[in-house]
N, C-alpha and C positions, 0 to 999 in steps of 0.2 A: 542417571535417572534412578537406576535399581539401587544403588547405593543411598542415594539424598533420599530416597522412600523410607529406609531405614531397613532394606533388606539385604544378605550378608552374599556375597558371590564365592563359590569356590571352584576351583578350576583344576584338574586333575587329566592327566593323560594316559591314555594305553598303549602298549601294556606301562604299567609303572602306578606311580600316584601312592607307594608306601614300598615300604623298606623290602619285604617279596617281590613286590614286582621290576620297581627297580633292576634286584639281581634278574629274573628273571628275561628283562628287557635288554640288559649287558647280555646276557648265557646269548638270545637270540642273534642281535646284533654283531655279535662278534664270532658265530660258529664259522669255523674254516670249513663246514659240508652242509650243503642242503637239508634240511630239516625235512624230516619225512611230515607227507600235510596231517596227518593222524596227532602226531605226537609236536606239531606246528598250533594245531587248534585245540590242542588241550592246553598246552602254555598260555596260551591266550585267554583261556577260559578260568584257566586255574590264579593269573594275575585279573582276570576282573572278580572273582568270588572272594580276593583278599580285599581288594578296591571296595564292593562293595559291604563287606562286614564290619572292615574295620575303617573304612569312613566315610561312605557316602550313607551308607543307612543308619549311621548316628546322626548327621550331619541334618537329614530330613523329617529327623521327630520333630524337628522347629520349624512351623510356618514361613520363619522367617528366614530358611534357611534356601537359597537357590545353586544347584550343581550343574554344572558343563564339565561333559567328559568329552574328548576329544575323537573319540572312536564309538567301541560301543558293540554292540550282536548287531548292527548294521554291515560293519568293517568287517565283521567274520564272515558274517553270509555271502560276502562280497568276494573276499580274500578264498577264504579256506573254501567256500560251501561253494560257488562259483569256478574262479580261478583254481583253484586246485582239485574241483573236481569232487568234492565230500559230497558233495551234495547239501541243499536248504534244508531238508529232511534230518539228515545227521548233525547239522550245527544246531539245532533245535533241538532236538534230542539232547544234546552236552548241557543246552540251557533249562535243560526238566526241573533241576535239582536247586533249589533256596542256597543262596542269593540270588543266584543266576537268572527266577524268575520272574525278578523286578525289572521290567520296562519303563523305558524311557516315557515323559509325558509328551515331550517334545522332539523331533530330529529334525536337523537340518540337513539338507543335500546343496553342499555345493560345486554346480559344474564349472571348473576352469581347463583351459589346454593345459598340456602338458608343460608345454615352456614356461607359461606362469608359477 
């Protein structure tokens, strides 16, 4: 339907969705040691402010242009800010700084088990 409307869908995931994050997303994925949550939630932060410079906020000068990102400052506060303990406070803090304070229009939450 968004398509036949005549508007353009892009889909990009985190961390990743360009060539930084990407590596970035290998560095994480693949560490043989825990990742201290500090320097956990700045990778994270540091591949969404490439995500969004270099192409979600080109992508959105155009009306016609619709973004899904797969994660998001939901997933951190979630992860980092909860789970590990940073605190909501400090993952908000990370996202003071342009691009970082571009919010989402939309979120979804979805609850599935685990098994699923």
């Amino acid at each position: 339907y968004i398509t036949q409307s005549g508007m353009s869908v892009h889909l990009f995931r985190e961390p990743g969705g360009t060539e930084f994050g990407e590596k970035l997303r290998s560095a994480i994925l693949t560490s043989t040691v825990d990742l201290d949550p500090v320097a956990e939630a700045m990778l994270f932060a540091s591949s969404r402010a490439q995500l969004l410079s270099e192409r979600v906020l080109p992508l959105l000068q155009s009306p016609k242009n619709i973004v899904i990102v797969d994660r998001y400052i939901d997933s951190s506060l979630a992860y980092q800010g909860y789970t590990q303990m940073l605190g909501f406070e400090n993952i908000l803090k990370i996202h003071q700084f342009p691009p970082l304070t571009t919010m989402p229009k939309l979120t979804f939450y979805i609850k599935i088990s685990v098994r699923t």
